[in-house]
Residue, then its C-alpha position, 0 to 999 in steps of 0.5 A: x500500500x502506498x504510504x500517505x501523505x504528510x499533513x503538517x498543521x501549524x499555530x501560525x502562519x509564522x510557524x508555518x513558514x519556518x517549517x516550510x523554509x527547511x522542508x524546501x532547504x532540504x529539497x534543495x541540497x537533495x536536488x543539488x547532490x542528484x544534478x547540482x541544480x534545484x529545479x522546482x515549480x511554483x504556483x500563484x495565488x497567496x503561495x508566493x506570499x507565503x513563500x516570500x515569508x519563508x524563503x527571505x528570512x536571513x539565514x541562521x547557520x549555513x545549512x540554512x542558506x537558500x543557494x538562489x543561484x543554483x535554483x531554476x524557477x519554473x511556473x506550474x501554471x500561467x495565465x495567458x498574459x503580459x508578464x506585468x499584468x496582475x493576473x501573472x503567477x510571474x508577476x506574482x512572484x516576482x513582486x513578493x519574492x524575485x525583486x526583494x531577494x538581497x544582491x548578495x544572496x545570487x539570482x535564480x534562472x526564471x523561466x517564464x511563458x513566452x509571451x510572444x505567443x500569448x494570442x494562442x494559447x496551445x503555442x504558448x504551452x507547446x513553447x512552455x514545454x520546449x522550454x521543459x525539453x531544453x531543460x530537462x534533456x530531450x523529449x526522446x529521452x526522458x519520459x517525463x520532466x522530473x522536478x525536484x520540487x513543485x510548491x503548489x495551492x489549492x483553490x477552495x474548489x479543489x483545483x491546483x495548477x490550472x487543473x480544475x475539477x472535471x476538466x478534461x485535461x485532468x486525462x491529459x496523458x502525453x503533454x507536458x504542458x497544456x493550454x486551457x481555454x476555458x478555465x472556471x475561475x478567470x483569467x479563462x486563458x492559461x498553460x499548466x502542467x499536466x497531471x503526469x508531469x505534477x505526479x512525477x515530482x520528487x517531491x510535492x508541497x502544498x500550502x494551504x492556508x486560513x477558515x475558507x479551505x476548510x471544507x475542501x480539506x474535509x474534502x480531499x482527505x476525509x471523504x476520498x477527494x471525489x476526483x479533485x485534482x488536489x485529491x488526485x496528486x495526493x494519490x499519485x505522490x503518496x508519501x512524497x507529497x506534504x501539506x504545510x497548513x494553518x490549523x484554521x485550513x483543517x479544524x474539523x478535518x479527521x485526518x491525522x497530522x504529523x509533527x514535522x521533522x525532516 
């Protein structure tokens, strides 16, 4: 049987952080031992926020150090947008995280759409994808992109990414990347990584937050998800998949949590 996930609930938001920043240190040192780069996808949302809080905090020994310039930044979802649009997860976390990282600290490879194609939503994920390619070898040779680490939401309907309950591209199986025309919260126009590409992670963190994701928590861990994509990575990941939330996010929710270690 495969192991569960992790869920690790905390007082504050404040403690949240501090357990998030050494969880994703620790992701980074495995990441660099494996290939000397830690390559890793974010979401938007108030993930970037959280992250921010986490991640800027100076360090307090040296095995506490975020190795900025050793990471590679890639977006789980994207909305088909100007990258200084509000509506951009780039944007998003550029204003949160990128633009107040110190001089010192270094400066992560970013990878953003492309948006030259922002009119066609499936060239703007067919360019995403090759970016994936360059990255992570060629396509013939590697079945899937496999990231170190995906730092993930999830929406109060159960989505993360831009993968939305019931979408078709929840059966997506063969793309890396896919674009979506119709997305239920607006804008309706994004890219995403694909459930596979999600699933084969070495590791999978989300972070959720606050009184409003308390019924959908009930949802994915009491009563079996009912196909919500959050539920489905759960499934898919098992004991590499971790949620750092708020107890507000779970009072209520049965399901038991862990002290965090590492």
């Amino acid at each position: 049987m495969t192991k569960q996930p992790s869920l690790y609930a905390f007082p504050t938001v404040d403690a949240l952080a501090s357990a998030l920043r050494a969880y994703v240190i620790h992701c980074q040192e495995a990441g660099l031992a494996r290939h000397d780069v830690f390559k890793v996808a974010v979401s938007g949302g108030s993930l970037p926020k959280t992250l921010a809080q986490a991640l800027l905090a100076p360090p307090t020994s040296e095995a506490d150090t975020v190795k900025w310039d050793r990471w590679e930044i890639f977006f789980a979802d994207e909305r088909a947008v100007p990258l200084d649009h509000p509506d951009s997860n780039y944007g998003l976390l550029k204003a949160e995280l990128l633009d107040k990282l110190p001089a010192e600290a270094g400066q992560p490879t970013v990878h953003p759409i492309d948006v030259e194609a922002l009119d066609d939503a499936q060239e703007l994920a067919d360019r995403y994808e090759q970016l994936l390619v360059k990255s992570f070898a060629g396509r013939d040779s590697v079945r899937l992109p496999i990231f170190d680490l995906l730092l993930l939401g999830c929406g109060p309907d159960g989505h993360t990414c831009s993968l939305f309950p019931g979408h078709e591209l929840l059966r997506e199986e063969t793309a890396w990347v896919a674009p979506i025309e119709d997305s239920p919260k607006p804008p309706p126009r994004r890219v995403t990584l694909t459930l596979p590409v999600v699933t084969h992670a070495v590791r999978v963190a989300f972070v959720a937050t606050g009184a409003g994701k308390r019924e959908v928590m009930k949802q994915i861990f009491d009563n079996e998800g009912y196909g919500l994509p959050c539920a489905i990575v759960n499934e898919g990941t098992g004991e590499r998949c971790s949620w750092f939330v708020d107890n507000d996010a779970v009072e209520g929710v049965g399901y038991p949590r862990r002290p965090f270690n590492l």
